[in-house]
DRENLUM-533938 format. One record per residue: x, y, z of N, C-alpha, C, O in turn; residue in one letter. Coordinates in steps of 0.05 Angstrom, whole numbers, plus 32768, in hexadecimal, padded with zeros to 4 digits. Layout:
// residues N
((X,Y,Z),(X,Y,Z),(X,Y,Z),(X,Y,Z),A)
...
END
This chain:
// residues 116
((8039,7FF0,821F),(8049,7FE2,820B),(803A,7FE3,81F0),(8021,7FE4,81F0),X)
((804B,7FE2,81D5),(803A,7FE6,81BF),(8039,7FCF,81B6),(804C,7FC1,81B9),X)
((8023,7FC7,81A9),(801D,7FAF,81A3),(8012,7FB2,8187),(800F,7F9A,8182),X)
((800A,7FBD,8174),(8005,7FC6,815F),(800E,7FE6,8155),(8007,7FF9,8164),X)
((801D,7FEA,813B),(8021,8000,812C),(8009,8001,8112),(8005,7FEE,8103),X)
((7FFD,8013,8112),(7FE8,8015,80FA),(7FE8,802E,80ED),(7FE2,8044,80F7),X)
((7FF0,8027,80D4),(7FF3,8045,80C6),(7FDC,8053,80C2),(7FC7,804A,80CC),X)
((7FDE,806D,80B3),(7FBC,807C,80AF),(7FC2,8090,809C),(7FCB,80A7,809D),X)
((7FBA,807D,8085),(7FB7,8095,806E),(7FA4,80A2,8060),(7F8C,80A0,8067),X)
((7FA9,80AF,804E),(7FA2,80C4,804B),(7F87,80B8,8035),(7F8C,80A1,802E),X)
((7F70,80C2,802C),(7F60,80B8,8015),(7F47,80D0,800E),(7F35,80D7,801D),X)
((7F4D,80D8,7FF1),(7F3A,80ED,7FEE),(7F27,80E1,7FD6),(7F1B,80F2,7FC9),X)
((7F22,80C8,7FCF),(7F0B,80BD,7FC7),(7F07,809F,7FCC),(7F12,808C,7FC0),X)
((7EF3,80A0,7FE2),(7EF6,8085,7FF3),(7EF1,8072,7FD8),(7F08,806D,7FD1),X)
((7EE4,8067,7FC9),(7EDB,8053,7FBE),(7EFB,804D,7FAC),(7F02,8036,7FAE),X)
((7F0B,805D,7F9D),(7F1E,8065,7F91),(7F3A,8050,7F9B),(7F4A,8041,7F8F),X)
((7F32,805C,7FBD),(7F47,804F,7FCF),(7F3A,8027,7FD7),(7F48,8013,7FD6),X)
((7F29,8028,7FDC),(7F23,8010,7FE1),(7F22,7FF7,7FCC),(7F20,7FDF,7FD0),X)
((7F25,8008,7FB2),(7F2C,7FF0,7F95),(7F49,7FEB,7F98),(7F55,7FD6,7F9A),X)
((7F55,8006,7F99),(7F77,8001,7F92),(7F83,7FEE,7FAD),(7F9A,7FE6,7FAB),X)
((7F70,7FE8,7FC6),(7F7F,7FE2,7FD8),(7F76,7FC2,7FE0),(7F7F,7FB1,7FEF),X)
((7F62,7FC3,7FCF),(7F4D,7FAA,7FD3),(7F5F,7F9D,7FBB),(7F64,7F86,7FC1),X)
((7F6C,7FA5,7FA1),(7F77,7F97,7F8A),(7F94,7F91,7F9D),(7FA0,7F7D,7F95),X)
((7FA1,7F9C,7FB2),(7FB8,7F93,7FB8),(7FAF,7F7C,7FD4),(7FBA,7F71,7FE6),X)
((7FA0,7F7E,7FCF),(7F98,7F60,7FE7),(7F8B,7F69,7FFB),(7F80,7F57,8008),X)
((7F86,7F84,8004),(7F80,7F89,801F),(7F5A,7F7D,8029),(7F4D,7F78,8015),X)
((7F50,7F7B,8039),(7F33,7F78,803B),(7F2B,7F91,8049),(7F34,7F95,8060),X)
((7F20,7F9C,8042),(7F11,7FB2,8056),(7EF9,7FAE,8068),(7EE3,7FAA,805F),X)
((7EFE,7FB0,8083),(7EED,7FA4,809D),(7EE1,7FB8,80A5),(7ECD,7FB2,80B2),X)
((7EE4,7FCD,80A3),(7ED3,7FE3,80AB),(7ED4,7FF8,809A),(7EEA,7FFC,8092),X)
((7EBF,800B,8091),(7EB5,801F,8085),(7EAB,8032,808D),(7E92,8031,808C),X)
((7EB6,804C,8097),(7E9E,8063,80A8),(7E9F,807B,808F),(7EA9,807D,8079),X)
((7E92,808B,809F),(7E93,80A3,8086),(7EAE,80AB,8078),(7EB1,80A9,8060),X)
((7EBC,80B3,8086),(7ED2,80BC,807E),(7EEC,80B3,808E),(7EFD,80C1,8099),X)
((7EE9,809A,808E),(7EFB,8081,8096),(7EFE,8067,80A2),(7EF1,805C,80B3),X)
((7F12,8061,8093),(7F0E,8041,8086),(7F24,8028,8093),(7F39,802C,809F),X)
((7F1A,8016,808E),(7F36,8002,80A0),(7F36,7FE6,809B),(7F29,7FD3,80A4),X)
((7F51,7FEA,8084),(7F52,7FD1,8076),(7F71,7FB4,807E),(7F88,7FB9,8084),X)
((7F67,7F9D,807C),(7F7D,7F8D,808B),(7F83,7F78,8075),(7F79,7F6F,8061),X)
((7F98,7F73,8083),(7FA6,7F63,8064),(7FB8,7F47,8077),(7FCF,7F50,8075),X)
((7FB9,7F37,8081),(7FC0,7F1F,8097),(7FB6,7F33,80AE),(7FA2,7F41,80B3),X)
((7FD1,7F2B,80BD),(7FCD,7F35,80D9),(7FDD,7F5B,80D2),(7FEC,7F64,80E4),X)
((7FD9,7F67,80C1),(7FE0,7F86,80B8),(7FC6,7F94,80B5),(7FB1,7F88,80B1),X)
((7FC7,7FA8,80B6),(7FAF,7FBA,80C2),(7FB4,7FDD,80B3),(7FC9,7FE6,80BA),X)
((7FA7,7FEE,80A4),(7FAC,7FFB,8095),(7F8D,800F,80A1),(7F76,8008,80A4),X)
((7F9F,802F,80A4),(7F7D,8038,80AE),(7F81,804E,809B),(7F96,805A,8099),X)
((7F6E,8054,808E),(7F67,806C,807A),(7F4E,8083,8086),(7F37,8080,808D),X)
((7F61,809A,8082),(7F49,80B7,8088),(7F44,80C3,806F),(7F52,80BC,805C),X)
((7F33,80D4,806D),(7F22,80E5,8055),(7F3A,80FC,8055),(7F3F,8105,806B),X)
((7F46,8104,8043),(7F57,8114,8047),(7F56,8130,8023),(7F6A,8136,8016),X)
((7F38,813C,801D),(7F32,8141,8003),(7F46,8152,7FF6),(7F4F,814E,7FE0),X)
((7F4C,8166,8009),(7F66,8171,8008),(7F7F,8174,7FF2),(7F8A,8184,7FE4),X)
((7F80,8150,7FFE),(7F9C,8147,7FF6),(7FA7,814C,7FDF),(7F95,814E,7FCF),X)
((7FBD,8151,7FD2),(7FCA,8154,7FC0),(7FD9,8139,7FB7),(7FEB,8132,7FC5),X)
((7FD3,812E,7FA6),(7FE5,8116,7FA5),(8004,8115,7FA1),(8016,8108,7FAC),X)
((8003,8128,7F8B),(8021,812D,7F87),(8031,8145,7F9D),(8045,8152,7F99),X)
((8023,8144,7FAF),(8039,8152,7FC0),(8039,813C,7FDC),(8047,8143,7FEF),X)
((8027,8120,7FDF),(8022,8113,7FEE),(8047,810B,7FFB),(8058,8102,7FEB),X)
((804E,810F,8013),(8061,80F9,8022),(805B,80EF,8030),(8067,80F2,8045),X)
((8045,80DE,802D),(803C,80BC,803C),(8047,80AB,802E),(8045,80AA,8016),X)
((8057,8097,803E),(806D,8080,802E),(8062,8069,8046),(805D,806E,805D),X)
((8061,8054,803C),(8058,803A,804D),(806F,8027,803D),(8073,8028,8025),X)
((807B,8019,804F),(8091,7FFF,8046),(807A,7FE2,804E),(806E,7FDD,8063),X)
((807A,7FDB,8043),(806D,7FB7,8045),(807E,7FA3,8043),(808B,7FA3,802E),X)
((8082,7F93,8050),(8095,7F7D,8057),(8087,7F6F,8048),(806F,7F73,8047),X)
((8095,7F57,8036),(807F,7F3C,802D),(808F,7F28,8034),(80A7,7F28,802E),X)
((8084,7F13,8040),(8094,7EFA,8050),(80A3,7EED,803C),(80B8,7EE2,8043),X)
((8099,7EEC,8021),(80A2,7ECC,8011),(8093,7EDE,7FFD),(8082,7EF0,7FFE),X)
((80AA,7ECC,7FE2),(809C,7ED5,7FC9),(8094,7EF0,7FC3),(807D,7EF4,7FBE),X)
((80A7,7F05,7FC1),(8097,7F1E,7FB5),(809B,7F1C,7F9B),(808C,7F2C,7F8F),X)
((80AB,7F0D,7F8B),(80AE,7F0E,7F6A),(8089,7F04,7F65),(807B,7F13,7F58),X)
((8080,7EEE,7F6D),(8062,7EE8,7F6C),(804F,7EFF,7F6E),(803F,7F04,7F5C),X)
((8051,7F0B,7F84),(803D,7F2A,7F90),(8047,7F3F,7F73),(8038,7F4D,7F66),X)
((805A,7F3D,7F71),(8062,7F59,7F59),(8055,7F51,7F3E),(8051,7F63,7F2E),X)
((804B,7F33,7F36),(8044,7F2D,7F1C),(8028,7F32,7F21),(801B,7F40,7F13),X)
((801E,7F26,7F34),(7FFC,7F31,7F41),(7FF6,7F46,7F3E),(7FE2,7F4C,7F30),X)
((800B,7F5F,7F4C),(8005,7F7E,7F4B),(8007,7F80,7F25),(7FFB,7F92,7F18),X)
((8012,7F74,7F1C),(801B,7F83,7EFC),(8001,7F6D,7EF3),(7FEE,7F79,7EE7),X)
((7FFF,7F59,7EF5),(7FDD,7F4B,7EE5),(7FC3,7F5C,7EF8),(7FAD,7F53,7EF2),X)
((7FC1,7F6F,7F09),(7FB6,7F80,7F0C),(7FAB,7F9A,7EFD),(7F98,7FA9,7EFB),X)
((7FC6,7F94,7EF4),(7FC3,7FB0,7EE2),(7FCE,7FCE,7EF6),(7FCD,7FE6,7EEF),X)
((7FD6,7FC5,7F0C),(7FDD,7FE1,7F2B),(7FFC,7FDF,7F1F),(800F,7FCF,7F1D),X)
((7FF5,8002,7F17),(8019,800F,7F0A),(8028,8011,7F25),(8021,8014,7F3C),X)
((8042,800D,7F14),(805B,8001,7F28),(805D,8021,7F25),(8052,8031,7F16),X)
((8072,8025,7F3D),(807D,8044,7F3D),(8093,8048,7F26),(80A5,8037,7F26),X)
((8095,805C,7F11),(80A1,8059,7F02),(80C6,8056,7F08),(80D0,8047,7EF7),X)
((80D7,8060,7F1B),(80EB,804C,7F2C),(80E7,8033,7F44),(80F7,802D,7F56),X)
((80CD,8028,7F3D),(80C9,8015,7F54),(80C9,7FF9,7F4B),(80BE,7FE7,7F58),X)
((80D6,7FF7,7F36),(80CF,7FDB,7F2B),(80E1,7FC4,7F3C),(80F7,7FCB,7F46),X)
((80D7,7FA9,7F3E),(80DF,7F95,7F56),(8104,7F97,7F4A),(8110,7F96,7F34),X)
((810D,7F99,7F6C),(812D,7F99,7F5D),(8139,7F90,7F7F),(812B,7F99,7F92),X)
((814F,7F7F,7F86),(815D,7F7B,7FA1),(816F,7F92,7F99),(817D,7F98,7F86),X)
((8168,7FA0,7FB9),(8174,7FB7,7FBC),(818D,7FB2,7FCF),(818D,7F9F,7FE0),X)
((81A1,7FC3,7FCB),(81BB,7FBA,7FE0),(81BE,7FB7,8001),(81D0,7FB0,8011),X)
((81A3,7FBE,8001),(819B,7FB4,8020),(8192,7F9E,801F),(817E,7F9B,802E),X)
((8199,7F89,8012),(818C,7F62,800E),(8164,7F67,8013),(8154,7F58,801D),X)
((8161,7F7F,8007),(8146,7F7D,8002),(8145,7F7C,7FEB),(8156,7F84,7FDB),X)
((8126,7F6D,7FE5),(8120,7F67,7FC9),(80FE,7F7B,7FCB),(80E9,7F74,7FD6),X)
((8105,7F91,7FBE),(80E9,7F9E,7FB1),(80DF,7FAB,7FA0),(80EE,7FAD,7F8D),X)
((80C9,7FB7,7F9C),(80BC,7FCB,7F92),(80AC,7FDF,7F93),(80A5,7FDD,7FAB),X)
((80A0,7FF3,7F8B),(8092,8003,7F8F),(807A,8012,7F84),(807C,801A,7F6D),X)
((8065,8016,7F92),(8058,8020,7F7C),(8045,803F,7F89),(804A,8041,7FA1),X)
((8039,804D,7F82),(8027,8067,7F8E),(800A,8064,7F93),(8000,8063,7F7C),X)
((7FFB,8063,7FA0),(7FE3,8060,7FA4),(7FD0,8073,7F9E),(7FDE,8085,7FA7),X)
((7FBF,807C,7F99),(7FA0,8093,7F84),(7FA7,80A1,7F98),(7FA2,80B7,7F8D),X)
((7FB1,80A9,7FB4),(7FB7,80C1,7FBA),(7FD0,80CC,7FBD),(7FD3,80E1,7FC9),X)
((7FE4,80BF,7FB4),(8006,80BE,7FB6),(800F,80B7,7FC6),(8021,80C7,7FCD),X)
((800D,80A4,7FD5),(801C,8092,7FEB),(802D,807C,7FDD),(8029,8067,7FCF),X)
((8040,8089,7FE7),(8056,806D,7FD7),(8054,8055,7FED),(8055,8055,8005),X)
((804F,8039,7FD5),(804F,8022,7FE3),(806E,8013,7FE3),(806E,7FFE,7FD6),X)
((807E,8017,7FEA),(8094,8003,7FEE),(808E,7FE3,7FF4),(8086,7FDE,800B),X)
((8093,7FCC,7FE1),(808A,7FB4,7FEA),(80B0,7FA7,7FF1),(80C3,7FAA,7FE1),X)
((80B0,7F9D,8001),(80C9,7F88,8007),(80D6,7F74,800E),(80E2,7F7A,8022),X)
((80D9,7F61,8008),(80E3,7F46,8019),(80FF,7F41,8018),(810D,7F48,8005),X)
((8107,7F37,8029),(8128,7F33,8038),(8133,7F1A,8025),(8128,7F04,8026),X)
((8144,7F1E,8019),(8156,7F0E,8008),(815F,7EFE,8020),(816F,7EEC,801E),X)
END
């Protein structure tokens, strides 16, 4: 039976990745050479070394649920100073979701959303 889903993305400058992910709340619990594993409540996020990568040709997409209050989380991310995706700005979408979006230092789109 599955009892946890844990994504695994991609990261071609660890320190790079651990600001942008550390500024959106996450804590990072473990550190190895070339991968990382950061948790944010009971959510769980695992990152590999990937130097490779191309950002702009990246299709890693992660959706994030937020329980309560994402208009609050969207003014945090913007007094951060972490760019919104230039179509990602907070909007209720016709699926009674309310979100936004933004790209992460290796192009992973972050979808954030909470249920109207």
């Amino acid at each position: 039976m599955i009892s946890q889903i844990i994504p695994k993305l991609p990261f071609r400058e660890k320190q790079k990745t651990k600001d942008y992910y550390s500024d959106l709340g996450f804590e990072f619990v473990a550190d190895y050479d070339n991968y990382l594993i950061a948790t944010y409540n009971n959510s769980e996020l695992h990152f590999f070394e990937f130097k490779e990568l191309k950002p702009e040709q990246s299709d890693f997409m992660l959706y994030l649920k937020i329980s309560s209050n994402i208009d609050k989380f969207y003014e945090h991310i913007k007094f951060r100073n972490i760019k919104i995706h230039p179509n990602g700005s907070l909007e209720t979408k016709p699926w009674n979701m309310r979100e936004f979006s933004l790209i992460d230092p290796d192009g992973t789109l972050l979808t954030f959303g909470e249920k109207m």
